[in-house]
TITIDREN-216253 format. One record per residue (C-alpha): chain; residue number from 1; residue in three letters; x negated, y, z negated. Coordinates in pm, whole numbers. Example, Ala and Ser with C-alpha at 12.3 -4.5 7.8 and 13.67 -1.06 7.14 Angstrom:
2
NODE | A | 1 | ALA | -1230 | -450 | -780 .
NODE | A | 2 | SER | -1367 | -106 | -714 .
This chain:
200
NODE | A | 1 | UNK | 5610 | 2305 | -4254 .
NODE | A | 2 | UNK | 5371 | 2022 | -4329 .
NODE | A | 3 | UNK | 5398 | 1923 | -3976 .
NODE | A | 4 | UNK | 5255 | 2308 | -3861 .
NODE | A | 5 | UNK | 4961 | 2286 | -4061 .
NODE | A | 6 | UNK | 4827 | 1985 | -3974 .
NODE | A | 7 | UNK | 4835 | 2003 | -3590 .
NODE | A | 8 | UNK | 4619 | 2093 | -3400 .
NODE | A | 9 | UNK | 4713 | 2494 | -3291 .
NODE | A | 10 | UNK | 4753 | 2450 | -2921 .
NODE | A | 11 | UNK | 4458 | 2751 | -2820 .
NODE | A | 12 | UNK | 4258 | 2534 | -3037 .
NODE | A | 13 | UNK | 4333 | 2202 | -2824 .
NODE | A | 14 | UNK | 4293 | 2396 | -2487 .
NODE | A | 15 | UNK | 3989 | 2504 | -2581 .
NODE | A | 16 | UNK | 3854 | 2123 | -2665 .
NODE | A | 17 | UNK | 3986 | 2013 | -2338 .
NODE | A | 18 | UNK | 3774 | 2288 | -2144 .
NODE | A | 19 | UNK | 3479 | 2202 | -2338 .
NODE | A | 20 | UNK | 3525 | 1834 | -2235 .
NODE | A | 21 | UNK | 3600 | 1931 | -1895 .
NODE | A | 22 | UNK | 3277 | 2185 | -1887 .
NODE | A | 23 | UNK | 3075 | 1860 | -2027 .
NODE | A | 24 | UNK | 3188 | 1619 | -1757 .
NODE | A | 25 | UNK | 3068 | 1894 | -1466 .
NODE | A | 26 | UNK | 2754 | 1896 | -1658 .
NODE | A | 27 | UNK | 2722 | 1530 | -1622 .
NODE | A | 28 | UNK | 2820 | 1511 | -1280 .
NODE | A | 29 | UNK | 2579 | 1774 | -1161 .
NODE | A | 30 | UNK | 2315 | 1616 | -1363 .
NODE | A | 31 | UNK | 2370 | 1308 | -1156 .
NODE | A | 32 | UNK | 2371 | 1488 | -850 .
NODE | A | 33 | UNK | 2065 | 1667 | -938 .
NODE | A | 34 | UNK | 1872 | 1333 | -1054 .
NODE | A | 35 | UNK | 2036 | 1151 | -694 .
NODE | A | 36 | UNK | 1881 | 1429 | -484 .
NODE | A | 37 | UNK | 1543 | 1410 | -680 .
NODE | A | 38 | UNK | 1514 | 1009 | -636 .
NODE | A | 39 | UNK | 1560 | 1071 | -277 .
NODE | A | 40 | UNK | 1352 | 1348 | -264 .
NODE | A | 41 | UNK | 1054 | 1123 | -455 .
NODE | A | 42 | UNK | 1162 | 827 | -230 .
NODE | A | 43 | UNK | 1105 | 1039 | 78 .
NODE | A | 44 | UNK | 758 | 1105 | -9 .
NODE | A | 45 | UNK | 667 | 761 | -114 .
NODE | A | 46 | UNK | 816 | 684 | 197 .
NODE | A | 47 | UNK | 584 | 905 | 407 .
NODE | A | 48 | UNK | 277 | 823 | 246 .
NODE | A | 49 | UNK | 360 | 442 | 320 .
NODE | A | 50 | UNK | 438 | 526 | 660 .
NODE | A | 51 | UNK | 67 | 654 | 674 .
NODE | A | 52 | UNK | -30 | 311 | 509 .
NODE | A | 53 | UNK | 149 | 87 | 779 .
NODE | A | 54 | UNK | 14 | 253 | 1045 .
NODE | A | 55 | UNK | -349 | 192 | 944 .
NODE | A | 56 | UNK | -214 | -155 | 885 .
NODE | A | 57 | UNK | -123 | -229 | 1228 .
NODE | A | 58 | UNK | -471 | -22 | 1325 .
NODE | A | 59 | UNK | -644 | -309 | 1155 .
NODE | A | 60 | UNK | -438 | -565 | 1246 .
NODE | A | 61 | UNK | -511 | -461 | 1610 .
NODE | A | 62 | UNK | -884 | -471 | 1548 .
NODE | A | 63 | UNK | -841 | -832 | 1373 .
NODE | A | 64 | UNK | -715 | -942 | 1676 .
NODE | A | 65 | UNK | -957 | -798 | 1877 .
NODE | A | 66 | UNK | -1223 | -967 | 1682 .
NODE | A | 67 | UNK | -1104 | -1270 | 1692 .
NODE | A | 68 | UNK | -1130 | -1297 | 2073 .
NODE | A | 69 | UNK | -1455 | -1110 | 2101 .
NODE | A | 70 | UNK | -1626 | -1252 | 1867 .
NODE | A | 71 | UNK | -1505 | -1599 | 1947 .
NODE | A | 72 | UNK | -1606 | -1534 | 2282 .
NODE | A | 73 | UNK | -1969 | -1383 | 2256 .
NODE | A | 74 | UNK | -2018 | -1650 | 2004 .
NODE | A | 75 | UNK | -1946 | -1884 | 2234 .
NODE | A | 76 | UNK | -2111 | -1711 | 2578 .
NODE | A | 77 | UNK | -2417 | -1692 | 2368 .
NODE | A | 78 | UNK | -2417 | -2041 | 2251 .
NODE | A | 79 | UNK | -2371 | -1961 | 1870 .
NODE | A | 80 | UNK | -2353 | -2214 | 1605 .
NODE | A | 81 | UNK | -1952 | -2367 | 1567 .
NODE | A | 82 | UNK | -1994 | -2312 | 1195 .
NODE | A | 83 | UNK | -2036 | -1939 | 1235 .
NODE | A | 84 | UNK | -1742 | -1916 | 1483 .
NODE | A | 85 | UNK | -1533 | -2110 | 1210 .
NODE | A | 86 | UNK | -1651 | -1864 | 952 .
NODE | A | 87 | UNK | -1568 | -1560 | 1141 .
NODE | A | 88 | UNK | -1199 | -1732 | 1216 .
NODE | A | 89 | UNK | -1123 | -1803 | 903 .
NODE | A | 90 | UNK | -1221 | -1482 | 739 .
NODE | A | 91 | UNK | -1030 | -1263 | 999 .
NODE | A | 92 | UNK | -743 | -1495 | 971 .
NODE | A | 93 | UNK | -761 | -1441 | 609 .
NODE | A | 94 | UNK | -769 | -1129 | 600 .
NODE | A | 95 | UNK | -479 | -1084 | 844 .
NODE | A | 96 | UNK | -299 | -1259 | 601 .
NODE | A | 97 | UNK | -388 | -1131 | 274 .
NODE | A | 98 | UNK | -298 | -812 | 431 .
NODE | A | 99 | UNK | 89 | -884 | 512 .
NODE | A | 100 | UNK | 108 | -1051 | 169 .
NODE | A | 101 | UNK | -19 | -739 | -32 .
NODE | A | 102 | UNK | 196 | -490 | 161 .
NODE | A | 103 | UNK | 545 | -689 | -5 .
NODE | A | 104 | UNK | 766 | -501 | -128 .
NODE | A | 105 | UNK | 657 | -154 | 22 .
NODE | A | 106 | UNK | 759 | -175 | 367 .
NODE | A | 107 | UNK | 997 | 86 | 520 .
NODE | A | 108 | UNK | 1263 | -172 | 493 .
NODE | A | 109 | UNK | 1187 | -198 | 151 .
NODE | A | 110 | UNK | 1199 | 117 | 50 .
NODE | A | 111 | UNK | 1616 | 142 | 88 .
NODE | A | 112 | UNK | 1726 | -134 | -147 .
NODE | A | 113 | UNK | 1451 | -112 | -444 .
NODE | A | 114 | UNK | 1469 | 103 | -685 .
NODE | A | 115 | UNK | 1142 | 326 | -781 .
NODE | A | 116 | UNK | 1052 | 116 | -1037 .
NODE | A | 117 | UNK | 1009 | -143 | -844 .
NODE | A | 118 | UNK | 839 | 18 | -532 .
NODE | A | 119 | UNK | 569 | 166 | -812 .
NODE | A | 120 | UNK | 541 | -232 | -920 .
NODE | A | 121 | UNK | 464 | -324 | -623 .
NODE | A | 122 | UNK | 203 | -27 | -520 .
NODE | A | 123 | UNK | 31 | -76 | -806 .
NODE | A | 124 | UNK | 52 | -491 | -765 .
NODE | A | 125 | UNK | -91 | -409 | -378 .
NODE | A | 126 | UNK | -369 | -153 | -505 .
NODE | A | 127 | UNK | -453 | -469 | -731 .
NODE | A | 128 | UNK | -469 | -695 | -468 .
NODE | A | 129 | UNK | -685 | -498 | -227 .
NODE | A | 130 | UNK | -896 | -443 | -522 .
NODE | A | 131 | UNK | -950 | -817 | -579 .
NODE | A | 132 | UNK | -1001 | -855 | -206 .
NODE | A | 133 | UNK | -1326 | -678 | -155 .
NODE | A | 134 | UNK | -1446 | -923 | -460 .
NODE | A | 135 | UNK | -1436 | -1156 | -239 .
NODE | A | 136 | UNK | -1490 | -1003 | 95 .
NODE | A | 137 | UNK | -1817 | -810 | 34 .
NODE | A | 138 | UNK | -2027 | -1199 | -94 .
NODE | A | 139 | UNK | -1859 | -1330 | 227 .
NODE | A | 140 | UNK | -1974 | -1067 | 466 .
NODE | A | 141 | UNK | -2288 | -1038 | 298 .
NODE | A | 142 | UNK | -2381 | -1415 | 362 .
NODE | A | 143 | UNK | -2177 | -1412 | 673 .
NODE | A | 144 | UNK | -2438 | -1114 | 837 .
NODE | A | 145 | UNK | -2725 | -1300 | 717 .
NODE | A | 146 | UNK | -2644 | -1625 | 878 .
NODE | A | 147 | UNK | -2558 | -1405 | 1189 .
NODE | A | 148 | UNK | -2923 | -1255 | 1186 .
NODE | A | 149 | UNK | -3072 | -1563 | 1136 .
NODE | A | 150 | UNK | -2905 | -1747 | 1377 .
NODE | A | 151 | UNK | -2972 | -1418 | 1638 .
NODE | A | 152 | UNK | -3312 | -1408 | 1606 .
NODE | A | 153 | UNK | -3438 | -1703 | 1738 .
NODE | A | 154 | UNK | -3234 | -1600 | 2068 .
NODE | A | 155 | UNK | -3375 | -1482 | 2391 .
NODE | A | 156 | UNK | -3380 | -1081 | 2301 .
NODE | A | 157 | UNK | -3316 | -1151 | 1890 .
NODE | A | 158 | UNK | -3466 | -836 | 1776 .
NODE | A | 159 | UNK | -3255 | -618 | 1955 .
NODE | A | 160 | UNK | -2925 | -835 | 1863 .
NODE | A | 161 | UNK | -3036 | -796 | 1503 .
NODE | A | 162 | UNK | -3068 | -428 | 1550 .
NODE | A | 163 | UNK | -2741 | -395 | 1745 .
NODE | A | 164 | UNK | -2580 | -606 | 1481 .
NODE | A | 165 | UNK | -2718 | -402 | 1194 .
NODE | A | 166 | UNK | -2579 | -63 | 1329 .
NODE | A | 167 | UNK | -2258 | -233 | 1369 .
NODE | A | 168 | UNK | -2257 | -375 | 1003 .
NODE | A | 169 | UNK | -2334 | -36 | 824 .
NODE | A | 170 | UNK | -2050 | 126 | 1107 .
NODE | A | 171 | UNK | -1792 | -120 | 953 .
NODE | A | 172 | UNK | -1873 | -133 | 643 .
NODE | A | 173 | UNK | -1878 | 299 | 621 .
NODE | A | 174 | UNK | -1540 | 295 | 833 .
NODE | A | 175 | UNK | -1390 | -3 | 565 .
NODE | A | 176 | UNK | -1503 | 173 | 285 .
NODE | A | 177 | UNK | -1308 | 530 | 430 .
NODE | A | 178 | UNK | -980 | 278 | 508 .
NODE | A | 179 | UNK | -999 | 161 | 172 .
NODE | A | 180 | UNK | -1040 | 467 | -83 .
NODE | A | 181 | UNK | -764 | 616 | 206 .
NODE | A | 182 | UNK | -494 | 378 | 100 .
NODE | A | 183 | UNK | -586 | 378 | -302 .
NODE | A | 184 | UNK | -566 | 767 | -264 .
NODE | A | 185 | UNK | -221 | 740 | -118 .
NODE | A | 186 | UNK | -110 | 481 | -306 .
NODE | A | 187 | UNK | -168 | 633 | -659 .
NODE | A | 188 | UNK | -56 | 956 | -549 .
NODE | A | 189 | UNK | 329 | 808 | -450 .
NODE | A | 190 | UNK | 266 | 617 | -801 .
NODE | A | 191 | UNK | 165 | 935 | -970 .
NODE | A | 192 | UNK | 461 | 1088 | -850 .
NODE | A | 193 | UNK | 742 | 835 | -905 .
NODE | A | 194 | UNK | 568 | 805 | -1305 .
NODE | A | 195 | UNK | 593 | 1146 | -1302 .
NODE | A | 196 | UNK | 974 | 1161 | -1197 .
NODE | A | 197 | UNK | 1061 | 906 | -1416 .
NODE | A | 198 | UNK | 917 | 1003 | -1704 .
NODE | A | 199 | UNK | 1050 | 1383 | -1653 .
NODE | A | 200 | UNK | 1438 | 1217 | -1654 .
């Protein structure tokens, strides 16, 4: 009699073991819901990057381009060597810099990392560009006047200077566009992976 009272009454057990059972579909479709949602989040990141590394290779293709133009003219036109260095060095450089900032958010990159780490390493390239143009605007600045200077005293100066003025303010309007471009996308697939995580 003993026995009877203190066991569990079996309607009492079967209903533990659904509620267990109801739990553990819970948890899986919470997983499945959260799995969907990182790849949904991913995808977007994903597409916004896209966006990124084809402007990338845009520039990349213009770097190039400079390099041999400028190089050229520069040396058709019987420019100092210094300035040709100067300009080498700074395309070069920034050629570089470029591939170094984009690590860790490449489309390749984007399969194995997790979306912690892909926001690390938007925010570390947003950084990065950020500490570029420290450095780039000085150089350009004294780069351009060193190009004017060195134009002037040329057969037809003037109208190099002018021609090399309208090209300055065109770049530096069309960098200025490329770069609040990429910090736009960049914080908005940050916004939205802080905003995923922090909803889990």
């Amino acid at each position: 009699m003993n026995d009877s009272m203190t066991s569990t009454p079996v309607p009492e057990q079967a209903t533990f073991d659904e509620m267990r059972r109801q739990i553990m579909l819970l948890k899986q479709k919470l997983n499945q819901t959260c799995l969907v949602n990182e790849k949904l989040i991913k995808q977007s990141a994903r597409n916004k990057l896209n966006d990124l590394q084809r402007k990338r290779r845009r520039i990349n293709c213009i770097i190039i381009f400079g390099l041999l133009y400028c190089n050229g003219m520069f040396s058709f036109l019987d420019y100092s060597f210094i300035l040709m260095v100067l300009t080498t060095c700074f395309l070069l450089a920034a050629y570089v810099y470029q591939h170094f900032s984009s690590k860790g958010i490449r489309p390749s990159d984007m399969a194995r990392c997790s979306l912690v780490e892909i926001s690390h390493s938007l925010l570390r390239m947003d950084r990065l560009n950020q500490r570029w143009l420290y450095f780039s605007i000085p150089f350009v600045i004294g780069w351009f006047a060193l190009f004017l200077y060195e134009s002037y005293t040329k057969s037809g100066g003037p109208y190099i200077c002018c021609g090399g003025a309208v090209g300055f303010v065109i770049g530096a309007v069309l960098g200025i566009i490329h770069f609040r471009h990429v910090r736009r996308k960049t914080r908005e697939a940050v916004r939205e992976i802080e905003d995923f995580i922090h909803g889990q």
